[in-house]
Phi, psi and omega in degrees: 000148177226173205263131138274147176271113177261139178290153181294140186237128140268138197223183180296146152066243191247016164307327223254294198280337167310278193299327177317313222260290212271000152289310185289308166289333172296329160294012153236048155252313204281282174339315189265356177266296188292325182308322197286341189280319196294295161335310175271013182274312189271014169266317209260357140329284200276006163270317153318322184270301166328314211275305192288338175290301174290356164274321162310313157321306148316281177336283190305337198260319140305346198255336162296306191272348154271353186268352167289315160301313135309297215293284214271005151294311199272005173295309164289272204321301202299332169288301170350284147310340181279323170276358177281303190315320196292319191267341158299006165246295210304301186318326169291310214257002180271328191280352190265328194270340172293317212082023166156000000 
């Protein structure tokens, strides 16, 4: 942004010291504006780039928790099966010990 400077204008009476006065405070009004515009440009810099840094973050972190997920359906399955086996041998060894 940038501030305008109004030139001293003279006039009748105390007009001329009036737009001075009102120039003046407006160019450190303008001023004090733009610093506080510049500031929050650059607070709102480094919040974007944090938000893409943590979106990214995300991203892995989804793509970690499906490879978790998989792993642990096949985890499952694989207990499953283990427990179909244990209890189709208990059964065999129980119809072997029955006699028949």
């Amino acid at each position: 942004m940038k501030t305008e400077t109004y030139a001293e204008i003279h006039g009748i009476g105390k007009t001329g010291q009036t737009l001075k006065k009102f120039g003046e405070q407006q160019n450190e009004l303008n001023a004090q504006l733009t610093a506080q515009v510049e500031t929050l440009t650059n607070q709102l810099e480094k919040a974007m780039q944090r938000i893409a840094q943590l979106e990214a973050e995300q991203e892995k972190n989804i793509a970690r928790f499906g490879r978790c997920a998989a792993e642990l359906d096949e985890m499952q399955k694989e207990l499953d099966r283990l427990r179909l086996t244990t209890k189709l041998n208990t059964n065999a060894i129980d119809r072997i010990a029955k006699g028949g």
